[in-house]
The first five atom37 places (N, CA, C, CB, O) and aatype in JSON, in Angstrom:
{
  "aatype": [20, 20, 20, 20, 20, 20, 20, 20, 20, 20, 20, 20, 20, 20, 20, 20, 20, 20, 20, 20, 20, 20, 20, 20, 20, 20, 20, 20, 20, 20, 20, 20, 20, 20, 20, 20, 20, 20, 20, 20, 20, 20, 20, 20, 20, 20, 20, 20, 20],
  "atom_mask": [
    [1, 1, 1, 1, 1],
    [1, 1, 1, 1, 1],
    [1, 1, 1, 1, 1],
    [1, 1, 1, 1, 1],
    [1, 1, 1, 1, 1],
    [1, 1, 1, 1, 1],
    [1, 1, 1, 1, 1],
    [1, 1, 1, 1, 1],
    [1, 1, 1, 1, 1],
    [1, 1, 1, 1, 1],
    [1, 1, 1, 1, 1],
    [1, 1, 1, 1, 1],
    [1, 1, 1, 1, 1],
    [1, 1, 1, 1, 1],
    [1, 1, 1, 1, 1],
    [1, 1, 1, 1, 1],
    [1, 1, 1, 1, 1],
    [1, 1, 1, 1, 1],
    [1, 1, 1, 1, 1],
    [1, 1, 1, 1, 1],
    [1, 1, 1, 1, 1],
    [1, 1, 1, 1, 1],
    [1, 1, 1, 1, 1],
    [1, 1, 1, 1, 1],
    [1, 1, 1, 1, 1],
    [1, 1, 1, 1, 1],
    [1, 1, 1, 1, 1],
    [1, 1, 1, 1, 1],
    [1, 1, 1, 1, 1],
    [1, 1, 1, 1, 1],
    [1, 1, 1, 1, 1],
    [1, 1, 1, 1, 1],
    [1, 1, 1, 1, 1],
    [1, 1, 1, 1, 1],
    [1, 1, 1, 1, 1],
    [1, 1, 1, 1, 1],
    [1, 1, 1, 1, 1],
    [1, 1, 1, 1, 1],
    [1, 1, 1, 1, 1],
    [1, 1, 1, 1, 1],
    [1, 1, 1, 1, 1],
    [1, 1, 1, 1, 1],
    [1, 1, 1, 1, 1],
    [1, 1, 1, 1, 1],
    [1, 1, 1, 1, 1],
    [1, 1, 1, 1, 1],
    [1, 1, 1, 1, 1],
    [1, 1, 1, 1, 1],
    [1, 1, 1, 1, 1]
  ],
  "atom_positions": [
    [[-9.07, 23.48, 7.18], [-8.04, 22.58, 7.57], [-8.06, 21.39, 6.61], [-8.21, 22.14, 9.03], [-9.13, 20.94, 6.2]],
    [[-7.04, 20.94, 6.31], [-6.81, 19.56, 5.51], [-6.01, 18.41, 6.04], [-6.15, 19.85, 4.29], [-4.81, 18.26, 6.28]],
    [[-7.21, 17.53, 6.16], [-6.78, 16.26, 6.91], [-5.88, 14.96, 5.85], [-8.36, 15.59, 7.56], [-6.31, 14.54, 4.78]],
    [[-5.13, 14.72, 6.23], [-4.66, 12.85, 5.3], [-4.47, 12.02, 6.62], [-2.62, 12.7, 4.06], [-4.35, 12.11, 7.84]],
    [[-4.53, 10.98, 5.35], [-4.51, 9.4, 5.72], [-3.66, 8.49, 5.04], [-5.78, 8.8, 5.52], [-3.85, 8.28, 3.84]],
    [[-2.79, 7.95, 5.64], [-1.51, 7.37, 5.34], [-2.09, 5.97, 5.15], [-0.3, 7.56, 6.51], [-2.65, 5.24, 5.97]],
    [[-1.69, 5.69, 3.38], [-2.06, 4.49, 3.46], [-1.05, 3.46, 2.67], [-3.41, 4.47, 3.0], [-0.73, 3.82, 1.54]],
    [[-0.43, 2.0, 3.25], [0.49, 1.31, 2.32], [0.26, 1.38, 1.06], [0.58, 0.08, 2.53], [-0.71, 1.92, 0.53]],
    [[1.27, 0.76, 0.46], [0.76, -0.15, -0.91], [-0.2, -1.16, -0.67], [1.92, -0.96, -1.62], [-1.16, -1.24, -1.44]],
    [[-0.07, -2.03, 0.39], [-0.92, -3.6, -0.04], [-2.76, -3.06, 0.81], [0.24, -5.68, 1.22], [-3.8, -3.72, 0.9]],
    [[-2.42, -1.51, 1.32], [-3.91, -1.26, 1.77], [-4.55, -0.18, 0.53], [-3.95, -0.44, 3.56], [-5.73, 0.18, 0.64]],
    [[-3.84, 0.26, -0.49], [-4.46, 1.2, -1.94], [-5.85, 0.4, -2.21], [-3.23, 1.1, -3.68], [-5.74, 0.12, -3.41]],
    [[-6.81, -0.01, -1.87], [-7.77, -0.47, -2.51], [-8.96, 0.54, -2.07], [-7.94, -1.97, -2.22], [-8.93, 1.38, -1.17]],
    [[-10.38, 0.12, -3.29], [-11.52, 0.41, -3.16], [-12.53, 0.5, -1.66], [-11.88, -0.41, -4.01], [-13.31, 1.41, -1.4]],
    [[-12.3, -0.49, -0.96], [-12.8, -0.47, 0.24], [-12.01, 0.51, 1.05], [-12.85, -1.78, 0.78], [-12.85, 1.09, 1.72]],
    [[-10.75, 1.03, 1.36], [-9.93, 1.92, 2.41], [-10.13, 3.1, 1.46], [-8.15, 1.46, 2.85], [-9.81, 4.18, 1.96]],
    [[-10.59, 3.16, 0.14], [-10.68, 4.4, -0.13], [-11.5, 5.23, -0.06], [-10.46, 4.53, -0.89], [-11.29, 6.44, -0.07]],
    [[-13.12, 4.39, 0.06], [-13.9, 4.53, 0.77], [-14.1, 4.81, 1.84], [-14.2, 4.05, 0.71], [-15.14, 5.42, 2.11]],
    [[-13.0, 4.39, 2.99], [-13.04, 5.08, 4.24], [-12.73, 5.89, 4.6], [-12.79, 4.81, 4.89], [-13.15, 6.45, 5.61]],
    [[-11.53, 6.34, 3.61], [-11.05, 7.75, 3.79], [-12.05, 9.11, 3.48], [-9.85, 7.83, 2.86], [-12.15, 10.19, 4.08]],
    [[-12.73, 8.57, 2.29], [-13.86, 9.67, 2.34], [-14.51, 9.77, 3.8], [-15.1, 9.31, 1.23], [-14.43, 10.73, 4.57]],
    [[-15.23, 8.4, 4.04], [-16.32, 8.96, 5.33], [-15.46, 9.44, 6.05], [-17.28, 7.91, 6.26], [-16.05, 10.31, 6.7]],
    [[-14.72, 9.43, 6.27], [-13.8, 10.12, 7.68], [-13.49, 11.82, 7.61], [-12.02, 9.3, 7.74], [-13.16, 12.64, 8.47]],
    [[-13.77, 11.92, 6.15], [-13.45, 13.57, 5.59], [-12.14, 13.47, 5.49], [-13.84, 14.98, 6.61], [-11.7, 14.6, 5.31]],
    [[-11.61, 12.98, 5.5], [-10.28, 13.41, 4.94], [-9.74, 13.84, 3.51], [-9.58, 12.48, 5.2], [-9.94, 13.05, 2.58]],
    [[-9.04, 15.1, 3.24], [-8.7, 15.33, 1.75], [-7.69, 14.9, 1.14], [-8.59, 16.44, 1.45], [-7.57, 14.99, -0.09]],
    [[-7.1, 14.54, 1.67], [-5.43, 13.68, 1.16], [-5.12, 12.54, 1.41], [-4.19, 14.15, 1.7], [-5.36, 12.15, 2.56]],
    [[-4.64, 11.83, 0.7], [-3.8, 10.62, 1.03], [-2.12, 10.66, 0.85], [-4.34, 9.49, 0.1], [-1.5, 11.1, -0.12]],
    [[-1.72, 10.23, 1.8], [-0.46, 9.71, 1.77], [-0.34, 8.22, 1.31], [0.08, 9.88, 3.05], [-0.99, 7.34, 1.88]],
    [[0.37, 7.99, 0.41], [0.76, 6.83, -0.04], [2.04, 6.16, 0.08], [0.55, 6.9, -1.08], [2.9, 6.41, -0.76]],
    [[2.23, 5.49, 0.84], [3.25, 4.92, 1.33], [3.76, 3.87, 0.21], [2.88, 4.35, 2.67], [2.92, 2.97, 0.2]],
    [[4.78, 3.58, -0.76], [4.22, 2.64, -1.98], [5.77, 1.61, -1.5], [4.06, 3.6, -4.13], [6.21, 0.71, -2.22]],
    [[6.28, 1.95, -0.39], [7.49, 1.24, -0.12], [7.14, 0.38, 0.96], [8.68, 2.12, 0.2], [6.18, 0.61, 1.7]],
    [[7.98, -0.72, 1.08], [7.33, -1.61, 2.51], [8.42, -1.32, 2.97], [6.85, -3.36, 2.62], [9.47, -1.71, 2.45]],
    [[8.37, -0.48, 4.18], [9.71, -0.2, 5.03], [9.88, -1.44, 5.98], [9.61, 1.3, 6.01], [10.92, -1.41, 6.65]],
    [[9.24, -2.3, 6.12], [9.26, -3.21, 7.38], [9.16, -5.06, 6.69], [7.61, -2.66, 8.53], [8.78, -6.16, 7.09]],
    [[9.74, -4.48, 5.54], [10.28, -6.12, 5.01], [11.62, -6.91, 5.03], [10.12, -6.21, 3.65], [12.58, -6.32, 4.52]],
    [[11.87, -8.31, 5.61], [13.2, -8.55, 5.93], [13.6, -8.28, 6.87], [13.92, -8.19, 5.35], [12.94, -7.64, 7.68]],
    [[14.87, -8.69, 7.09], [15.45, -8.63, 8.4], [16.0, -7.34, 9.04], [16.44, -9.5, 8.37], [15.96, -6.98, 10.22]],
    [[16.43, -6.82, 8.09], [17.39, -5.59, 8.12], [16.64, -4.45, 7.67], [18.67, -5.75, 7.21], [17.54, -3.67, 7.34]],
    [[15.23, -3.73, 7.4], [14.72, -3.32, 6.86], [15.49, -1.95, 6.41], [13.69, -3.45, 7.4], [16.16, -1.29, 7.21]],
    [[15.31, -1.59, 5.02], [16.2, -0.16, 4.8], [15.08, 0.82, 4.14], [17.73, -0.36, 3.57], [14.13, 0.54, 3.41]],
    [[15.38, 1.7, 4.52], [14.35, 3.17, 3.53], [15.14, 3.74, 2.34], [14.02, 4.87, 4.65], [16.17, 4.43, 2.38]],
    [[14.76, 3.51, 1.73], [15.73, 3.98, 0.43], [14.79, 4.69, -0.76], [16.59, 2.48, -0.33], [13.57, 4.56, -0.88]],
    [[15.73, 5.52, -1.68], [14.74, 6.85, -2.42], [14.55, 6.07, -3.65], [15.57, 8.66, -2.78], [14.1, 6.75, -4.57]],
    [[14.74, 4.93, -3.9], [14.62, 4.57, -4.7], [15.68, 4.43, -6.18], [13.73, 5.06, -4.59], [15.5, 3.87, -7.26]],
    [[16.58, 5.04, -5.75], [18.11, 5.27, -7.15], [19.46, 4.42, -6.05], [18.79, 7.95, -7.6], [19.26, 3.84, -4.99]],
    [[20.55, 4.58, -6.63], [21.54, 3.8, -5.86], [21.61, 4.87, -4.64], [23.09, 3.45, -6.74], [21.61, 6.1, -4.66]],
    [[21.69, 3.85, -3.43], [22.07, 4.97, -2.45], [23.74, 4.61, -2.12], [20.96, 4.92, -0.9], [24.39, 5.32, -1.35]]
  ]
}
């Protein structure tokens, strides 16, 4: 089985990457967008939507 761990942009560091090992997990998800900034927050792919 293969486990991930979803992690922001402002949490990508040395210490959470470290935790993801002890926990066994083999994947990360990287979240590199802040969906929850501003008022109006939007999800977007990144090109004109």
């Amino acid at each position: 089985m293969k486990v991930g761990f979803g992690l922001y942009k402002n949490s990508l560091n040395h210490n959470n990457y470290e935790f993801v090992n002890q926990i066994g997990a083999t994947h990360i998800v990287a979240h590199l967008t802040n969906y929850f900034s501003g008022e109006n927050p939007e999800i977007s792919s990144g090109g004109n939507n």
